[in-house]
N, C-alpha and C positions, 0 to 999 in steps of 0.2 A: 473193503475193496483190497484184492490184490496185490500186493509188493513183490519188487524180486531188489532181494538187498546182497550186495554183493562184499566177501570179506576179500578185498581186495591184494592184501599184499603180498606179491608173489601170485597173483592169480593171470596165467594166462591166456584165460577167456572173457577177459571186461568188457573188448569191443564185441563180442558175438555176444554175450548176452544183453547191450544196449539196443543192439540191432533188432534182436529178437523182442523186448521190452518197448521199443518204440512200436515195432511191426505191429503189436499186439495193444496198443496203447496201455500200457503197464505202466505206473509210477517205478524208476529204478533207482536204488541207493548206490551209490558208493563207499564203503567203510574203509579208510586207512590210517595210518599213525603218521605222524611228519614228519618222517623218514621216506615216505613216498607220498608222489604227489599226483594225483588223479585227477583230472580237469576235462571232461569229455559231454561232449554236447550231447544232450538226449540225455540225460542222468545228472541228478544229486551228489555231489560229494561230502562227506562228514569227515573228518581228519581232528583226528584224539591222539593225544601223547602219547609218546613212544614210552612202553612200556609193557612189563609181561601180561599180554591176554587184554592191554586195556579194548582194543578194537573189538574182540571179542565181549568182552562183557556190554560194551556199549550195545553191540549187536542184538545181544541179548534183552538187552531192556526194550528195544526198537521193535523186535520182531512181534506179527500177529499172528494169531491162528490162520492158517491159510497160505501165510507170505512163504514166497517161495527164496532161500536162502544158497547162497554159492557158494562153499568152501573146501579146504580140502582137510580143514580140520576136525577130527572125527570126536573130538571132547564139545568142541563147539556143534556140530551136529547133531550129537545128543542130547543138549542144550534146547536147540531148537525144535527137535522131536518132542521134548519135555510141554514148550510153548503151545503144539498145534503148526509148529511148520512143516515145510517141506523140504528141508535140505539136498540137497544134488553137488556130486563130486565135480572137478574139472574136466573130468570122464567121463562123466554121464552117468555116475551110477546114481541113484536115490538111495540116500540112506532112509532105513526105515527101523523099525521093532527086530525085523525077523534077521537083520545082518549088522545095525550097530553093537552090538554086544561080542560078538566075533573080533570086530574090527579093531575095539575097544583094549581087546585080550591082547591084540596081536602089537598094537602101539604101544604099549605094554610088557610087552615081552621083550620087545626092539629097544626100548628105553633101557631093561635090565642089562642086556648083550652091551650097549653101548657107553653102559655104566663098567662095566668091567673093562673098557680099554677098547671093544674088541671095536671093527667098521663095517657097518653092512652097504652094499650096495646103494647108491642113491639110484634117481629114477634114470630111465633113458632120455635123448632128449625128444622134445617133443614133436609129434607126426601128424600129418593134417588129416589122416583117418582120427585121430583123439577128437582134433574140431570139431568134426564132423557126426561124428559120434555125441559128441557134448549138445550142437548144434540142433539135431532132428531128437535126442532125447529131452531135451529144455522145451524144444516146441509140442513134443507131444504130452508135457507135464503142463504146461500153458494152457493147453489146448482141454482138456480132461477136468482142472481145477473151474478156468473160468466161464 
């Protein structure tokens, strides 16, 4: 059966993806570190030591073929893809075969830049065309899978 497991920290889309997990009667996870703390009705919360990537690996062992995964992390994404998930950005994108490996490259390349001193751009902030966007692309991945 279906999961949508959400890597929570720093993510913010928890409550529309609850929304949409409940609408859709979805088991929902919550994955954070005790540094944050997630407590939202309609959803599961797990909370694992703060530590590098521990939420993610936990993530990792958790997830099933099928479940569908929220991050914006694209090491952990491809993780997922590896499992049989379905990961989706805060954005709405779906990461898949044909654009994790690009994305890969480019995380990547940014980490080298930011190793030399240099500072790239962080995001802008965030627009409720993003929600929206994340919003009708979660439902129509919802909707397709189950």
């Amino acid at each position: 059966m279906m999961r949508i497991l959400i890597d929570a920290d720093g993510c913010p889309v928890v409550n529309i993806t609850i929304k949409i997990a409940n609408k859709f009667n979805i088991d929902c996870l919550i994955l954070c570190d005790t540094s944050h703390v997630f407590e939202r009705p309609g959803a599961q919360t797990l909370t694992f030591d703060k530590g590098a990537d521990s939420v993610d690996f936990a993530l990792v062992n958790l997830v099933d073929k099928g479940d569908i995964v929220v991050t914006q992390d694209y090491g952990l994404a491809a993780m997922c893809l590896a499992r049989g998930a379905v990961p989706i950005s805060q954005d709405g994108m779906e990461y898949n075969s044909n654009n994790i490996d690009a994305l890969l490259h480019a995380r990547h390349t940014a980490k080298k830049i930011r190793n030399t001193g240099k500072h790239l751009k962080g995001p802008s902030k965030r627009t409720k065309e993003q929600d929206d966007t994340f919003q009708n692309n979660l439902i129509k991945l919802v909707s397709v899978i189950s």
